[in-house]
C-alpha positions in Angstrom: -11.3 18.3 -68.2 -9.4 17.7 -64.8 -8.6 20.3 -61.9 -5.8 22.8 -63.3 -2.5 22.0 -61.0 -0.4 24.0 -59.6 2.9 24.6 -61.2 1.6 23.9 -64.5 2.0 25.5 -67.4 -1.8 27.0 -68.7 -2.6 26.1 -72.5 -4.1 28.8 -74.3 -6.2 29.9 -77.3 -5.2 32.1 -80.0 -7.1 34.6 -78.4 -5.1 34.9 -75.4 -8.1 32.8 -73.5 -7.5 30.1 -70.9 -9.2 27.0 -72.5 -12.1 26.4 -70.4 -14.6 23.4 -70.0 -16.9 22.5 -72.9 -18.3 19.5 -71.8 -20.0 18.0 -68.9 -17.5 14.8 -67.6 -18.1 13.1 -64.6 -15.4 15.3 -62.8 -17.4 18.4 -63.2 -20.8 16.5 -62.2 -18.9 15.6 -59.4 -17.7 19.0 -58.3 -21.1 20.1 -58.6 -22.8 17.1 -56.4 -20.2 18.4 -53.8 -20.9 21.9 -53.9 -24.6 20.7 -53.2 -23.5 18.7 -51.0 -22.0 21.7 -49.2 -25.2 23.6 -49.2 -27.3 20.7 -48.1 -24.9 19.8 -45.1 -24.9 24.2 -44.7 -28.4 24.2 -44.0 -29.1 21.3 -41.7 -26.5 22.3 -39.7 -27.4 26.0 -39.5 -31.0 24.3 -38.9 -29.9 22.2 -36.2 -27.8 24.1 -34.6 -30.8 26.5 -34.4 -32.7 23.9 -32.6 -30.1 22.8 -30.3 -29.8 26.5 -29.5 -33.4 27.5 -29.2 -33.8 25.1 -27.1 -31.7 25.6 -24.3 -32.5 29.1 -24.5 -36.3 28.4 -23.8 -35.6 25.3 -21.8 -37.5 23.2 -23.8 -39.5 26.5 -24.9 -41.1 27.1 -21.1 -39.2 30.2 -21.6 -40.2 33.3 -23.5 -37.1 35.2 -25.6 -38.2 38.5 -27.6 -36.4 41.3 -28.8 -36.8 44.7 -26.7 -36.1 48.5 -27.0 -36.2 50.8 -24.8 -35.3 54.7 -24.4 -32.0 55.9 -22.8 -31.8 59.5 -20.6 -31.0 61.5 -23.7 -33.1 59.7 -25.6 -31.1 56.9 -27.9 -33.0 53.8 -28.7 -31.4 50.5 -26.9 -31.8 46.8 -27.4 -31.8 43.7 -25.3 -33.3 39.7 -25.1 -35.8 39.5 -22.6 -36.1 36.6 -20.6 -39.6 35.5 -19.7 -39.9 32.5 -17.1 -43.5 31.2 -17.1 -44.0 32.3 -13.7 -43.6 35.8 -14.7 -46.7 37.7 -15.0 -48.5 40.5 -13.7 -50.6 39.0 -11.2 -47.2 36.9 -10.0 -44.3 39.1 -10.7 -41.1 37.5 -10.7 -37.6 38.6 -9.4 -35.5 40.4 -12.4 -31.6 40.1 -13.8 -30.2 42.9 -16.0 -27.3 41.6 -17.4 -24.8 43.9 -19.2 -21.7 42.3 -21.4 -18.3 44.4 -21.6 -16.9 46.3 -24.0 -16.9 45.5 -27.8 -19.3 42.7 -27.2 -23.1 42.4 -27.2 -25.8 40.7 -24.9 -24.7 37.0 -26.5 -21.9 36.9 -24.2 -24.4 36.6 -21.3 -26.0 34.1 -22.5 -24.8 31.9 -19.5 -26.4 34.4 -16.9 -29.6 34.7 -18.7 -30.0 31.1 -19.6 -29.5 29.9 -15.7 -30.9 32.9 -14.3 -34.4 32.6 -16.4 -35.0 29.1 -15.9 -34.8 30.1 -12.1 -37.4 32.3 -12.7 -36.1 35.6 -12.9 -37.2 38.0 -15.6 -33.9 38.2 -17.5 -32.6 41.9 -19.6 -29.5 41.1 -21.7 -29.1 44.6 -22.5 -27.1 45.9 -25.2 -25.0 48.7 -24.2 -25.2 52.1 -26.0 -23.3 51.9 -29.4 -23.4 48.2 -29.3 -25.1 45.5 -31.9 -28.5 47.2 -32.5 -28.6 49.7 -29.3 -27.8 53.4 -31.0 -24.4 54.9 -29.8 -22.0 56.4 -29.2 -20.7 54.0 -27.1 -20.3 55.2 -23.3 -23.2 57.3 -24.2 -25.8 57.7 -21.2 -23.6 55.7 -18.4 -23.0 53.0 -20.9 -26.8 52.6 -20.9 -27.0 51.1 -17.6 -29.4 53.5 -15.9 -32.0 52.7 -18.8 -31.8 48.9 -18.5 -32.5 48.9 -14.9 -35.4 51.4 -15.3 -36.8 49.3 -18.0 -36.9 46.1 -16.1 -38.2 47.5 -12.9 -41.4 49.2 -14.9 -42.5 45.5 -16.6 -45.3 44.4 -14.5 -44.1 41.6 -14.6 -41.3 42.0 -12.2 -41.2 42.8 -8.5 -40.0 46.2 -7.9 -36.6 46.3 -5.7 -36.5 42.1 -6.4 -33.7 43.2 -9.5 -29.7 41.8 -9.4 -27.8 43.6 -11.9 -24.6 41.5 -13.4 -22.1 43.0 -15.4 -18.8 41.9 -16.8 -16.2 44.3 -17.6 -17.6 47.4 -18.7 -20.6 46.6 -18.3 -19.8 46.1 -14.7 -19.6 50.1 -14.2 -23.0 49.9 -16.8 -24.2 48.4 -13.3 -22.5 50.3 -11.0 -23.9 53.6 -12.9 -26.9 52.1 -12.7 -26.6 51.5 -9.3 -25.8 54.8 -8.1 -27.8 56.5 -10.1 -30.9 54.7 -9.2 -33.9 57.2 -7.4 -35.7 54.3 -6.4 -33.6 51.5 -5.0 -35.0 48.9 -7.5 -31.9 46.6 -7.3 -31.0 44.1 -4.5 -27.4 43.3 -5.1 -24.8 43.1 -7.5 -22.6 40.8 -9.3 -19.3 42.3 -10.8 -17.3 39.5 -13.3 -13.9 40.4 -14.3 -15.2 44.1 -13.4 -15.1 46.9 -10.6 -16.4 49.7 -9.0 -14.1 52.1 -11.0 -16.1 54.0 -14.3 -13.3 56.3 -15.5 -15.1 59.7 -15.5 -18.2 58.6 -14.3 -18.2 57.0 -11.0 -20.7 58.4 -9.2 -19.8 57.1 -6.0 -16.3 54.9 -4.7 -17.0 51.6 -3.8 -17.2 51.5 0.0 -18.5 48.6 2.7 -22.4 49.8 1.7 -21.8 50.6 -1.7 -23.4 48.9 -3.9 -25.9 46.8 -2.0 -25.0 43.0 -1.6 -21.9 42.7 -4.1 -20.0 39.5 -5.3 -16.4 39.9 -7.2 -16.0 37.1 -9.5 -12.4 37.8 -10.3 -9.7 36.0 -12.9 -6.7 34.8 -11.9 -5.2 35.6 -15.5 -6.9 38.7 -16.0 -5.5 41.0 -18.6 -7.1 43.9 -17.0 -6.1 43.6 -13.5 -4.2 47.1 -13.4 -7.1 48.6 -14.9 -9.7 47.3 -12.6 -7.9 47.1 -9.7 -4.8 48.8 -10.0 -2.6 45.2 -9.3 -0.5 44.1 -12.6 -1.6 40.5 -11.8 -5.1 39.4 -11.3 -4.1 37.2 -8.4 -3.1 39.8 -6.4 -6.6 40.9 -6.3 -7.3 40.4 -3.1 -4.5 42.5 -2.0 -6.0 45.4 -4.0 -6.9 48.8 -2.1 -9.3 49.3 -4.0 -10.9 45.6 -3.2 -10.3 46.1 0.2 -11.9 49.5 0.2 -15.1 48.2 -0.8 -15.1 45.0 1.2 -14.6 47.2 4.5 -11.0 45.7 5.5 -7.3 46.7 5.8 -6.5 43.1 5.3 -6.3 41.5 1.5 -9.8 40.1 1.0 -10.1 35.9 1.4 -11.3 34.4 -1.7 -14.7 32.5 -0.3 -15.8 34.4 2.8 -18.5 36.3 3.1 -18.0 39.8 4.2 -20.5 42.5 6.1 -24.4 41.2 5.8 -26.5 40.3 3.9 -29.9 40.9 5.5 -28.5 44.3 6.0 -27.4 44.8 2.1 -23.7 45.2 2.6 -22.6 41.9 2.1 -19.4 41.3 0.6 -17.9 38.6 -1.4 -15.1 37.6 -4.0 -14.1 34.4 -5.9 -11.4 33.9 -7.7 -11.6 31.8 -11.3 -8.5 30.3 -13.1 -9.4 32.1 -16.2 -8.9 35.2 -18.2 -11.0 38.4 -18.6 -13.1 37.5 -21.9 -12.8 33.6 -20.6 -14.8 34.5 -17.4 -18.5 34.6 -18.9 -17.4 31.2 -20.9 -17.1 29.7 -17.3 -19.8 27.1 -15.4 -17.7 27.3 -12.1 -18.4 31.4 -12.5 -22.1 30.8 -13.7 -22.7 28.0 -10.4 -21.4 31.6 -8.4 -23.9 33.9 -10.0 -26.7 31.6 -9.3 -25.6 31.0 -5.7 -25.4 34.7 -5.1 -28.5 35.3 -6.8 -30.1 32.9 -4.7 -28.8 34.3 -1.7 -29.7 37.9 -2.1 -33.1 37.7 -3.8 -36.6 36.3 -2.5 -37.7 34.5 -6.2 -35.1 32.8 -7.3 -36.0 29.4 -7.4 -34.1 26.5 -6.0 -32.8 24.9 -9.0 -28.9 23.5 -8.3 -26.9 26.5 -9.4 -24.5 23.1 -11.1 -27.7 22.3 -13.3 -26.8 23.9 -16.5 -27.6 23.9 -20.3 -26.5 27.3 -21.4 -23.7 25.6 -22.9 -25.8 23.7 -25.7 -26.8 27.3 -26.6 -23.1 27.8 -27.4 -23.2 24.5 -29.5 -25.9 25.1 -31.2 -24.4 28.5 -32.4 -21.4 27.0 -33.3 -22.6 24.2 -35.4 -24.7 27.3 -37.0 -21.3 29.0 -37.9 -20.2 26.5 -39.4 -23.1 26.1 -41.4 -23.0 29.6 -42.4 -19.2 29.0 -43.7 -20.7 26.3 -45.5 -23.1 27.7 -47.2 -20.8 30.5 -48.7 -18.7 28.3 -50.9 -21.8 26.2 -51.5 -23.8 29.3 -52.7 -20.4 30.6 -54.7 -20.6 26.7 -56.1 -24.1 27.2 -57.3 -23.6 30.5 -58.7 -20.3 29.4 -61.0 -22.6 27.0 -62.7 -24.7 29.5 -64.2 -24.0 30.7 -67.4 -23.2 34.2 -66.8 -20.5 33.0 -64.2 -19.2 30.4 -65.7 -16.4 32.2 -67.5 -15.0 33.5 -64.1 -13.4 30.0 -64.0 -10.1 29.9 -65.1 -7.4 27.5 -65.5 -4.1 28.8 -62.8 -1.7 30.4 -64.1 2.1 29.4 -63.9 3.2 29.1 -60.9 6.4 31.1 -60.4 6.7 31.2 -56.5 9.9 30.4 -54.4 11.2 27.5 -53.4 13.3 25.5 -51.1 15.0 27.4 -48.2 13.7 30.8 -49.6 10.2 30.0 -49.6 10.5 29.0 -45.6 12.0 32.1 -45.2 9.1 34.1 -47.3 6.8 32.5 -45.1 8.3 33.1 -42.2 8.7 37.0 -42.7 4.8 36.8 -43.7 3.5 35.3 -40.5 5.5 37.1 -38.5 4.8 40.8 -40.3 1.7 40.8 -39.0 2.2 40.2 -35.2 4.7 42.1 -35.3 3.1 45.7 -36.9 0.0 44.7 -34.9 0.3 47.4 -31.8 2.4 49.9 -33.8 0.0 50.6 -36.2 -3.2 49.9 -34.4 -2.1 52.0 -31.6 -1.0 54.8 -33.8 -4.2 54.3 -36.0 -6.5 54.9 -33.4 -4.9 57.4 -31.6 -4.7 59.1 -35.1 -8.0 59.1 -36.6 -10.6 59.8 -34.2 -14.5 58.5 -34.6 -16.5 61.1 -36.3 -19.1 60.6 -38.6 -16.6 58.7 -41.0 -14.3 55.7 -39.5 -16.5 55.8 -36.3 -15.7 52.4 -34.7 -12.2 52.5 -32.8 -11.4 48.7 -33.4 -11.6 48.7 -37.4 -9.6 51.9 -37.4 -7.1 50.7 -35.9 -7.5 47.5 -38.1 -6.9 49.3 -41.6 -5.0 51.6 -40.3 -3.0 48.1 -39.1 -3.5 46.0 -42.5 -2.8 49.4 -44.7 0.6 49.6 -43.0 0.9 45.4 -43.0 0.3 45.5 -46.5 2.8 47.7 -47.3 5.8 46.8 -46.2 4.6 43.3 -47.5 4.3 44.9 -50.8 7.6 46.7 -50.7 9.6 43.4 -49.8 7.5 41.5 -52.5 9.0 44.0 -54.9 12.7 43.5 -53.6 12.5 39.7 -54.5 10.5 40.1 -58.3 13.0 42.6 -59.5 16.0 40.6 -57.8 14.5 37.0 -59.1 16.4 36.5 -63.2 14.0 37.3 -65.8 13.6 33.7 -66.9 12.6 32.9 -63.2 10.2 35.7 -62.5 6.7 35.9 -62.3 4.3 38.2 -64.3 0.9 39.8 -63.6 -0.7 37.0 -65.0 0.9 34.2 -63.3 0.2 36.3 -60.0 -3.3 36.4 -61.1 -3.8 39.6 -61.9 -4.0 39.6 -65.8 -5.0 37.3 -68.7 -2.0 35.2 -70.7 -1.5 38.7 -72.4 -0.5 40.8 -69.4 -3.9 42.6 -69.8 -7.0 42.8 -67.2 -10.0 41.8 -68.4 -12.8 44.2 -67.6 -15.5 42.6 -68.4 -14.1 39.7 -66.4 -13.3 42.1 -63.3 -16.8 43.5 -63.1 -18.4 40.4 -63.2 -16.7 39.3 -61.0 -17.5 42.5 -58.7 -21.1 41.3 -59.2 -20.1 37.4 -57.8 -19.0 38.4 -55.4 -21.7 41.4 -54.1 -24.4 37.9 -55.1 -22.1 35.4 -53.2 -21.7 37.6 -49.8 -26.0 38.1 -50.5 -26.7 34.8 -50.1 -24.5 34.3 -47.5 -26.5 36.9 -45.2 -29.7 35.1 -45.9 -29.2 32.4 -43.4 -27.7 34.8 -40.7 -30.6 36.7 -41.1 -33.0 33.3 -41.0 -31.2 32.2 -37.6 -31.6 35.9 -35.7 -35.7 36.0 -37.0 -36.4 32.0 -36.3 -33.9 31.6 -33.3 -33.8 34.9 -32.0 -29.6 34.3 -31.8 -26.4 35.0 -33.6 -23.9 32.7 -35.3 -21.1 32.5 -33.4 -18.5 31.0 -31.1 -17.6 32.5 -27.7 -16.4 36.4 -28.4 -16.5 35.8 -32.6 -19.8 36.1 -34.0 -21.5 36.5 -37.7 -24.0 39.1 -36.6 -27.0 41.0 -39.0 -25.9 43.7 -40.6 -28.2 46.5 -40.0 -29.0 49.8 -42.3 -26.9 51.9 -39.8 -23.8 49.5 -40.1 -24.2 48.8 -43.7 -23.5 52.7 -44.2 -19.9 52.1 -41.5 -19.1 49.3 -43.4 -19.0 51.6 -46.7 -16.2 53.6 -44.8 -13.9 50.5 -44.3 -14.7 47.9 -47.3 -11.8 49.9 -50.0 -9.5 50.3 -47.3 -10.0 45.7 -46.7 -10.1 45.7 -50.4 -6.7 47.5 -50.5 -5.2 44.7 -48.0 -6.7 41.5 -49.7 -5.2 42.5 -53.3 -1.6 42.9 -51.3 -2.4 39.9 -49.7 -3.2 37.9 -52.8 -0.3 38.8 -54.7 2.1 38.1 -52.1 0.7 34.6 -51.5 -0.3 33.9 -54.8 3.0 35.0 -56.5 5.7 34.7 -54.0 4.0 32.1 -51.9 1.8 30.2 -53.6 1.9 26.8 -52.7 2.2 23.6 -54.7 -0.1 21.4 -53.5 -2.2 19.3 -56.0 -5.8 18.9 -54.4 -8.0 21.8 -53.1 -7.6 20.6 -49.3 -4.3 20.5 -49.5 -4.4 24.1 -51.5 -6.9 25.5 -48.9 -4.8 23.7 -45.8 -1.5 25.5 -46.7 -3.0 28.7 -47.7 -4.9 29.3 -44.8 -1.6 28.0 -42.8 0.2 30.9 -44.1 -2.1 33.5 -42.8 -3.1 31.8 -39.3 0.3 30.3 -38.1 1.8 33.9 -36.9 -1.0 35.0 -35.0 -1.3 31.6 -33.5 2.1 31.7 -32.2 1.8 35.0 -31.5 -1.3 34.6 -29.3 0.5 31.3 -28.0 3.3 33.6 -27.2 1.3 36.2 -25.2 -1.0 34.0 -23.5 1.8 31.5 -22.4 3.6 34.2 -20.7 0.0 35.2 -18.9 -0.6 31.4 -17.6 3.5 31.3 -16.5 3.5 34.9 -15.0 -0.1 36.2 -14.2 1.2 39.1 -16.9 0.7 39.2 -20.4 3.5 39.4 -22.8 2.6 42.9 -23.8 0.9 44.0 -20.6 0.5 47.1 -21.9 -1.9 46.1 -24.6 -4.6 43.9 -22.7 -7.5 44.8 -25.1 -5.7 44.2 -28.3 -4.4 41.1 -27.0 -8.2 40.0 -26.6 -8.8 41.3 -30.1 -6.1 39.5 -31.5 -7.8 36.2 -30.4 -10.5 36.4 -33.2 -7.7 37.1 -35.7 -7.6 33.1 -35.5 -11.3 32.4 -36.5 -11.1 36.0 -39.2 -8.1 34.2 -41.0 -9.3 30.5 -41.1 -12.4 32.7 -43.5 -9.8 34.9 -45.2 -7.7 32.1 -46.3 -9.9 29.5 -47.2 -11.8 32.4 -49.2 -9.2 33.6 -50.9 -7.5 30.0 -51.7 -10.7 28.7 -52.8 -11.5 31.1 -55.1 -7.8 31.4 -56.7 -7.8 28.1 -57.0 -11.3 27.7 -59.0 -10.9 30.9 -60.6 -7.0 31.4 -61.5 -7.3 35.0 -60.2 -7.4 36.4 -57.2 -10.4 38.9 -57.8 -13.3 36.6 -56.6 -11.7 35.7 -53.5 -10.6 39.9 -52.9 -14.4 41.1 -53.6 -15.5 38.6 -51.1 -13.3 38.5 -48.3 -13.4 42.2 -48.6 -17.9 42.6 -48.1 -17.8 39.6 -45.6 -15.0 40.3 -43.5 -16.0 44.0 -43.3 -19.5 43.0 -42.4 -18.2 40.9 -39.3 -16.0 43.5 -38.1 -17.6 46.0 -38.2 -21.3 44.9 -37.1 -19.6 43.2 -34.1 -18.1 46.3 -32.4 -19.0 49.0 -30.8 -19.6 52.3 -32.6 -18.0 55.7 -30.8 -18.6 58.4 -33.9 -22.2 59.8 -34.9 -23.0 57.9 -38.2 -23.2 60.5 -41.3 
């Protein structure tokens, strides 16, 4: 039996049945040599790109990389990589890096600094701020948690006391500050702030002045979407002209990008670069990484002599690239698998009629559907966050705002779907079934819904397994820049239980309005999976375009206002290229849109929500 197509009438038993396949022709043995073929190519990249990984961030495994926790003031638990050069031990103790990422991020982000920093020799912390990956929250608990990493560091043996450089980007450039300020003994040297400044709403124990913080380099962007924040300029290349800049470097004159400033014998050096970047883009930088280890090198007595231009930290993020992908991969391969058992083998379904527009309305459909979501996006995250506070339920800021977001999306989708089905003739309009929903009889099929509830929960199981593989045999995440596939711990399995129904909600919407009204009509699965996924990406790709073009024209973003949703927005790109291939490929095998709903709705809450940072108490 051949592919069902698009636009095709089904043929159906007496039942009420699609027919399905009886017999094994060379097109099914085909389809099932592929899906192997997916898994096969799944694991040796995920293997590979392990390798490639690992080995950078060992150099060659000279260097040692284990998980740590340590105790916070209060008495929370938090996590970090540390970095152990071969030179490092307690007979010869080493000089020592705490590196602290920003907000909504975890220690991966810093890979670049620990990477260069520990094949230097330095004993390197990526700490994990409080309420971030593993590290229990709430977030900004116990000065972001950057008192706790320092004190940890400087207790290992293995390190020379008052030999530490803390580096911090963003927020977890006040993490260092705190820490700073805060620290009785004077066990750091000097500090390195990227895209970051002295200012901790709240918190700041002391302004940033000509001798505080000891020996500090401003790595600055030029595009920064949080220059008003930081440094109270709307543009980050008016940096130098910031007060606030020039009150720490000790002049009344805007600060020149370059020179150094005070001494550095004497601890009150001073100095800033300035990178053509933006905010999240700076700790994705080698021109910002060559700074780090110049500074480094300049302030500390063991840091060895290595060119601060010899990197590899970047195969690190190839490695975990290739992995994602791999991980991808290996979903559909394992859902492949999985359809060829007996039990789900009668999810597979021939597609129903296809009823969607056409012509000039279908552009517009499409058109109102990418640009819905861009549109709603600051509205309703705004107001969603600002609305429902973290508390013990819904307590991560970021996904709040996100279902509050897709709840509201959703709807309005919904209502305009309605609009056109009860405007469309009756001999032109669609049914439940052909939008997936129901059998050829315009009823659901229980049975058929639960196991496909149980697919699904199997499907998104497997999936994990590598993830899980590459953090134990790797000691890394999946991932690409800021989007990452991370673990999913007990403590975020039981958030994720707060925001799966509300994801579910959105992906049924979503289904029916681009499987009914949209659907498009392309015979093969790429070309299925191409447009589908087109759909869903295309607005948030202009949208981004949009923003980000004005940022690189003006210095200012579109929506100045919003700097951290605009950063957010960004992994929209990589989130829908997953939710529309899931959801086309699944429709497409399965003539319904439950498969692809169930999954999208575990894995896509399991991304989100493991990859923020947590503000409530967890019930």
């Amino acid at each position: 039996m051949t592919e069902p197509q698009n636009g095709e009438e089904d043929n159906h038993s007496p039942t009420g049945q699609d027919k399905r396949p009886t017999t094994d022709t060379t097109a099914q043995k085909g389809r099932r040599w592929t899906t192997r073929h997916a898994l096969l190519l799944a694991i040796i990249l995920i293997i590979l790109g392990g390798l490639i990984a690992n080995t950078a961030q060992t150099a060659g495994g000279k260097i040692r990389v284990v998980k740590v926790n340590y105790p916070t003031e209060s008495g929370l638990v938090e996590s970090g990589l540390l970095y152990i050069p071969p030179n490092a031990t307690a007979k010869t103790p080493a000089c020592g890096i705490v590196a602290i990422h920003g907000y909504i991020n975890s220690h991966d982000t810093m890979d670049g600094v620990a990477i260069e920093m520990a094949r230097r020799g330095c004993v390197v912390l990526a700490a994990d701020q409080t309420g971030h990956d593993t590290s229990q929250g709430p977030a900004f608990a116990d000065a972001y948690g950057g008192p706790a990493s320092l004190a940890f560091l400087d207790s290992l043996q293995i390190v020379k006391s008052g030999d530490v450089g803390l580096v911090g980007h963003s927020m977890g450039g006040w993490a260092s500050v705190l820490a700073a300020g805060l620290d009785p003994k004077g066990s750091y040297r000097s500090l390195i702030l990227l895209s970051s400044s002295t200012s901790t709403p709240g918190l700041e124990p002391i302004p940033g002045t000509p001798v505080f913080p000891r020996n500090t380099e401003v790595i600055e962007a030029k595009y920064s979407e949080f220059s008003q924040l930081m440094w109270t300029v709307p543009k980050g290349s008016q940096i130098p002209q910031s007060p606030r800049l020039m009150a720490l470097f000790g002049t009344k004159s805007p600060v020149v990008p370059g020179k150094l400033y005070g001494s550095l014998s004497a601890g009150t050096g001073r100095e800033l670069y300035l990178q053509s970047t933006t905010h999240p883009g700076i700790t994705f930088d080698p021109a910002v990484i060559t700074h780090v280890v110049n500074w480094e090198q300049a302030t500390l007595t063991g840091v060895g002599p290595l060119a601060a231009t010899n990197q590899v930290w970047l195969w690190d993020e190839a490695g975990t690239f290739l992995a994602l992908i791999g991980v991808a991969l290996f979903l559909f391969g394992a859902a492949g698998e999985l359809l060829r058992l007996d039990y789900f083998a009668s999810l597979i379904r021939i597609q129903p009629p296809n009823r969607a527009m056409t012509g000039l309305p279908w552009w517009i459909g499409a058109f109102i559907l990418a640009a819905l979501g861009p549109v709603t996006f600051f509205v309703f995250q705004t107001w969603g966050e600002n609305t429902f506070k973290a508390g013990p339920f819904f307590p991560e800021n970021i996904p709040t705002g996100i279902i509050v977001w897709a709840i509201g999306d959703i709807l309005i989708g919904l209502v305009l779907f309605l609009i056109w089905h009860f405007t469309t003739s009756k001999e032109k309009r669609g049914d439940l079934h052909s939008y997936g929903i129901t059998e050829p009889n315009n009823r659901i099929e229980w049975t058929m819904v639960g196991r496909t509830v149980v697919f699904g929960l199997a499907t998104v199981a497997l999936t994990y397994v590598p993830v899980y593989f590459f953090s134990w045999a790797f000691t890394s995440d999946v991932r690409l820049w800021i989007f990452n596939i991370k673990p999913v711990d007990y403590t975020h399995a039981k958030i994720a239980l707060d925001y799966v129904w509300f994801f579910a909600i959105y992906f049924i919407g979503l289904s029916v309005i681009v499987f009914g009204q949209l659907r498009p009509r392309m015979r093969s699965l790429a070309g299925f999976l191409a447009a589908t996924t087109g759909l869903l990406v295309v607005g948030f790709a202009v949208f981004i375009a949009l923003e980000y073009g004005v940022l690189l024209s003006t210095g200012e973003l579109l929506t100045s206002s919003q700097p951290l949703l605009a950063i957010v927005a960004f992994q929209f790109i990589p989130i829908y290229l997953l939710i529309g291939t899931i959801l086309g490929y699944f429709f497409y095998k399965t003539g319904r849109i439950y498969s692809g709903v169930v999954i999208a709705s575990l894995f896509i809450t399991a991304i989100v929500v493991a990859g923020t940072a947590t503000q409530g108490v967890v019930w």
